[in-house]
C-alpha positions in Angstrom: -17.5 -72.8 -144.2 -14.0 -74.2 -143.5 -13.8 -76.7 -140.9 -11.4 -75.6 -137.6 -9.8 -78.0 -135.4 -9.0 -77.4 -131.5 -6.8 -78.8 -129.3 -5.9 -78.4 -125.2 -3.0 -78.8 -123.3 -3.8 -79.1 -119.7 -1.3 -78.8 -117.1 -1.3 -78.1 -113.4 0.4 -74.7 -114.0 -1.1 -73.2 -116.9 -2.8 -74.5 -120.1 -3.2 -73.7 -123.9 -5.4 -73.8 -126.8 -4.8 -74.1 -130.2 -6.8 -73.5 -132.9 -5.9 -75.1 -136.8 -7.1 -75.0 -139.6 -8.1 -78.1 -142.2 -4.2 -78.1 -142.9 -3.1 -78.2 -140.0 -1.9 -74.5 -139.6 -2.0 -72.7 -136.6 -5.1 -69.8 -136.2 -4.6 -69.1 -132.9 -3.6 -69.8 -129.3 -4.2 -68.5 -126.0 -3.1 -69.3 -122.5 -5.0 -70.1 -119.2 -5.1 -71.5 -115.8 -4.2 -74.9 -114.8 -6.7 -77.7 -115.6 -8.4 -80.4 -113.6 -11.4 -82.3 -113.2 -10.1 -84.2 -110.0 -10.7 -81.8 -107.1 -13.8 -80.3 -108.2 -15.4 -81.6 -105.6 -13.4 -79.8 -102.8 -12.2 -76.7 -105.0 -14.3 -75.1 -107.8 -11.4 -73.4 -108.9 -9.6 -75.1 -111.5 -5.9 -75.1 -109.8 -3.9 -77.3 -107.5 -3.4 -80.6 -109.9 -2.1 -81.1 -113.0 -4.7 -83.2 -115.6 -2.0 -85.1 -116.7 -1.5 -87.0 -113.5 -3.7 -90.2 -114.0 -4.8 -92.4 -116.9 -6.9 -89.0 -117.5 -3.2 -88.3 -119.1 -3.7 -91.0 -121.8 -5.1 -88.5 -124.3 -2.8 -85.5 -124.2 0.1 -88.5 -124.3 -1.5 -89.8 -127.2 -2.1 -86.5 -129.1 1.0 -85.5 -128.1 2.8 -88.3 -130.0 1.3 -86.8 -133.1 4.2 -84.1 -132.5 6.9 -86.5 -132.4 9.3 -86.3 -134.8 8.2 -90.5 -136.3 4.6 -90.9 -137.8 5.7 -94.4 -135.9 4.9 -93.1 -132.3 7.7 -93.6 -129.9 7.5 -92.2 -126.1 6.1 -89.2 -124.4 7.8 -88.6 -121.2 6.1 -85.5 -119.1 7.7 -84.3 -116.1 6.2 -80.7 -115.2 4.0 -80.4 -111.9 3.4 -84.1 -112.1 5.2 -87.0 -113.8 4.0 -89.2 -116.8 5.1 -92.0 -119.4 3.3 -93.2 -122.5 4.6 -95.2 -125.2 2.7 -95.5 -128.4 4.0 -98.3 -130.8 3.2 -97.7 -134.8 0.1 -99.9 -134.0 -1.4 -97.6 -132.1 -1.1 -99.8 -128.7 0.1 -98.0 -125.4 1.5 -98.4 -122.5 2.5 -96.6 -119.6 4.1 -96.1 -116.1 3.3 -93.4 -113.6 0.5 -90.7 -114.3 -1.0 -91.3 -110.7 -1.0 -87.6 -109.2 0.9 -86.9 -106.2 -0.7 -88.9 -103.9 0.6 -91.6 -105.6 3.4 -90.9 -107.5 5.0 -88.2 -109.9 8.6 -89.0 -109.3 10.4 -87.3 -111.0 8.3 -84.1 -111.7 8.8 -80.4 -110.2 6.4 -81.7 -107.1 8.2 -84.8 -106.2 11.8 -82.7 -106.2 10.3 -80.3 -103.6 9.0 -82.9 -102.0 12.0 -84.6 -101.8 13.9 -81.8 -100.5 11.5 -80.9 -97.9 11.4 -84.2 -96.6 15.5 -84.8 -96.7 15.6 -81.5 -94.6 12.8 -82.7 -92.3 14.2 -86.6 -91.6 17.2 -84.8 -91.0 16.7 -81.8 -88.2 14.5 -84.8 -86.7 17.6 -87.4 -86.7 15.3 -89.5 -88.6 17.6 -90.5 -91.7 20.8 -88.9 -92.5 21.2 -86.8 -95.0 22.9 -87.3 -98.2 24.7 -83.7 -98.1 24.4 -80.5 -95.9 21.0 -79.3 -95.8 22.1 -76.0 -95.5 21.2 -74.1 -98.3 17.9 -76.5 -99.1 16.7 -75.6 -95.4 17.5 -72.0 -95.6 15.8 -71.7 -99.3 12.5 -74.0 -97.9 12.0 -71.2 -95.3 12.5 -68.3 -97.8 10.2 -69.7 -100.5 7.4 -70.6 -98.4 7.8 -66.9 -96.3 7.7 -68.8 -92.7 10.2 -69.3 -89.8 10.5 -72.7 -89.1 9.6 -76.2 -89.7 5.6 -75.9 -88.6 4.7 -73.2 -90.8 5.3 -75.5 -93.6 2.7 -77.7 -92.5 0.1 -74.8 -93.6 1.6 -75.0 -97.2 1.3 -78.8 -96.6 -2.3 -79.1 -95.6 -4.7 -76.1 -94.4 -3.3 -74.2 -97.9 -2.0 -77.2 -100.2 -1.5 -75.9 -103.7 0.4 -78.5 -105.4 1.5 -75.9 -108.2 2.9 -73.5 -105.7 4.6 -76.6 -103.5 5.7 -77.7 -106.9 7.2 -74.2 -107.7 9.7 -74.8 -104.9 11.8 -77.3 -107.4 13.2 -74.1 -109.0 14.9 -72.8 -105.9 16.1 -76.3 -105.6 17.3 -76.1 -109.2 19.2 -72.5 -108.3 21.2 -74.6 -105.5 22.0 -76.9 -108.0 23.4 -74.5 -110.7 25.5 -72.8 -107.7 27.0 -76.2 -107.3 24.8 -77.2 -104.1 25.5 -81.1 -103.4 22.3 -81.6 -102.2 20.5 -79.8 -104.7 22.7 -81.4 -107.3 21.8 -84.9 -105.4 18.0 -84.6 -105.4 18.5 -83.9 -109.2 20.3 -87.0 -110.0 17.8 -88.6 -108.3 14.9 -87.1 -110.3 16.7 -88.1 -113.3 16.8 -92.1 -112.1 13.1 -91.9 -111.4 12.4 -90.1 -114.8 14.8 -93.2 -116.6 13.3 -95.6 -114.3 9.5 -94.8 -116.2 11.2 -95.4 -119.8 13.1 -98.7 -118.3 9.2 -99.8 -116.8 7.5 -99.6 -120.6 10.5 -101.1 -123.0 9.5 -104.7 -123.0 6.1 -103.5 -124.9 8.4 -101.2 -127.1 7.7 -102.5 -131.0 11.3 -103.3 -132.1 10.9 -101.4 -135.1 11.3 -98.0 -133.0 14.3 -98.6 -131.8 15.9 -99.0 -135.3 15.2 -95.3 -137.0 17.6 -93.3 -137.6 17.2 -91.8 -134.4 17.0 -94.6 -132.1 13.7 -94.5 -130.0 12.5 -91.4 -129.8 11.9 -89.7 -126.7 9.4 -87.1 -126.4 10.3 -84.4 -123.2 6.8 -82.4 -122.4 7.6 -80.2 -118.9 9.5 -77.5 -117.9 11.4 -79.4 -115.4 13.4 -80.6 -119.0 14.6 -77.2 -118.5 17.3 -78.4 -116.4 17.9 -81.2 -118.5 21.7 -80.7 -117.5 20.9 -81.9 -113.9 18.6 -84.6 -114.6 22.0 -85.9 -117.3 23.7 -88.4 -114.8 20.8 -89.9 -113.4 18.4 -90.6 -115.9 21.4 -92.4 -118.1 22.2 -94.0 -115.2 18.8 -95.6 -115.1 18.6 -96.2 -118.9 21.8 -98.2 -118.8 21.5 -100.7 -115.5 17.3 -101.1 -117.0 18.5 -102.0 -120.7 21.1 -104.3 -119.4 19.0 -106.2 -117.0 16.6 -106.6 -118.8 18.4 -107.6 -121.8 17.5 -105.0 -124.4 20.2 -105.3 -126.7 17.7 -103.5 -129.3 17.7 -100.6 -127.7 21.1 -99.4 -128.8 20.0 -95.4 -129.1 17.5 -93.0 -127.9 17.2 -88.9 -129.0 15.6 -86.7 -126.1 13.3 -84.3 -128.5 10.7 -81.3 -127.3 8.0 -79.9 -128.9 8.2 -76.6 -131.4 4.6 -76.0 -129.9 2.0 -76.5 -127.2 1.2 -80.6 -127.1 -2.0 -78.9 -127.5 -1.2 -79.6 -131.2 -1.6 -83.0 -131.0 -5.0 -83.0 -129.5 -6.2 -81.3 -131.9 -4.7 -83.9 -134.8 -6.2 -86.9 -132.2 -9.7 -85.3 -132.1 -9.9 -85.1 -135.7 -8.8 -88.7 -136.2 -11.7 -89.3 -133.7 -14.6 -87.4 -136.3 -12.9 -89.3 -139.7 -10.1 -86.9 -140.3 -6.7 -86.8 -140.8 -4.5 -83.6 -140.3 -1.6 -83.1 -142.3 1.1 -82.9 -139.5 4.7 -82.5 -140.3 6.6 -84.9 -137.3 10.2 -83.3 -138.6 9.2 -80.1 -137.8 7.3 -80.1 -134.9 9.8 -81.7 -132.7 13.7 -81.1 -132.1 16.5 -82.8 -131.1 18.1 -82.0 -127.6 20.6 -84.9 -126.7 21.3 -88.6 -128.2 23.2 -90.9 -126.4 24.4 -94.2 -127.9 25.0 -97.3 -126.1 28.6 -98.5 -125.4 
């Protein structure tokens, strides 16, 4: 009987399994809930978190490097509910920044941008902190999303009813504003972008020279529908890249290509969990992954 191989991708929207076959073709794949282990203890339902947030994220970082586009390893960066970074060097050594759940973290991700906006919109109406731009449209959308009239019906959305995928799901609205040329919107994006470069910047000095001298430069591997609006995220995350590799004195790191997965990172669990049982899949990097963006260094 042929041997099959299966791999998850958890995610505090929705998951997916794949199914392969000894080389490493794909049987099947289905779709389910989101996936987490952390707040069993106050929800039975599997919802609310995203399994990626945590060192809990180390192996779907690490199978997911399998789908990069270098059998040398390079960097997963996730940014869906939650916010991640993992390098992997052609040793096999990691290293990361971020990954702590929402509590502690996830800049970057869909949560932290509704976050933001909330709080902006909050700090403001309370004369707290200025804001950065009108809060018009952000307020107005805020009470529209979450169906209440003012400021202390969020707090049930907050607390009594937290759902950190619905709160999360708020960043699209945000990203609407954005696309209709909404400064604050457009402002809270820019700054999503920083955070997201700030992760790469955190993990370069353990970068293994030799990735930063493919063809490619070091590749970048995007996981999380908030790369959707890569175009927003542009400013900011170059921004970051650029003042991180100059203080710090990279002049290695001359080139990086943003690439996202053909498939469900799913795929490269399944490759990790047969490395774990003796096994090597056949896995073909070039065309499991694509190029999005490359940006050279001036």
């Amino acid at each position: 009987m042929a041997a099959l191989y299966g791999g998850v991708e958890g995610g505090g929207t929705r998951s997916k399994v794949l199914l392969l076959s000894e080389d490493g073709q794909i049987l099947s794949e289905a779709d389910g809930q989101c996936t987490n282990h952390w707040p069993a203890h106050r929800d039975r339902r599997m919802c609310g978190e995203n399994q990626r947030d945590g060192e809990q994220g180390q192996t779907e970082s690490r199978g997911g490097s399998s789908g990069t586009p270098s059998e040398l390893g390079g960097i997963v960066l996730i940014s869906g509910t939650g916010s991640n970074c993992r390098l992997i060097n052609p040793d096999g050594s990691e290293s990361g920044c971020g990954g702590w759940g929402h509590m502690m973290g996830d800049e970057g991700s869909a949560y932290w941008i509704a976050h933001q906006a909330v709080k902006i919109v909050f700090d403001s109406i309370d004369n707290l902190e200025a804001a950065p731009h009108d809060i018009g449209y952000v307020k107005q959308a805020m009470f529209n999303y979450f169906q209440v009239p003012d400021r202390l019906g969020i707090l049930t959305h907050l607390y009594r009813d937290f759902d950190k995928s619905r709160f999360a799901g708020f960043c699209r609205k945000i990203a609407e504003g954005a696309h209709q040329g909404d400064p604050l919107s457009r402002y809270i994006f820019k700054k999503a972008g920083e955070m997201l470069g700030r992760h790469v910047v955190a993990v370069l000095p353990e970068i293994d020279p030799v990735l930063f001298q493919g063809e490619i430069g070091l590749p970048i591997l995007c996981v999380g529908s908030v790369w959707k609006s890569w175009e927003l995220l542009k400013e900011g995350f170059l921004l970051a890249l650029t003042q991180g590799r100059e203080i710090q004195a990279q002049n290695s790191f001359s080139s990086f290509t943003l690439m996202k997965l053909r498939h469900s990172s799913a795929l490269g669990g399944a490759s990790l969990g047969a490395r774990h049982i003796g096994y090597l899949l056949p896995m073909d990097y070039k065309v499991n992954a694509v190029a999005f963006y490359s940006y050279t260094f001036s």
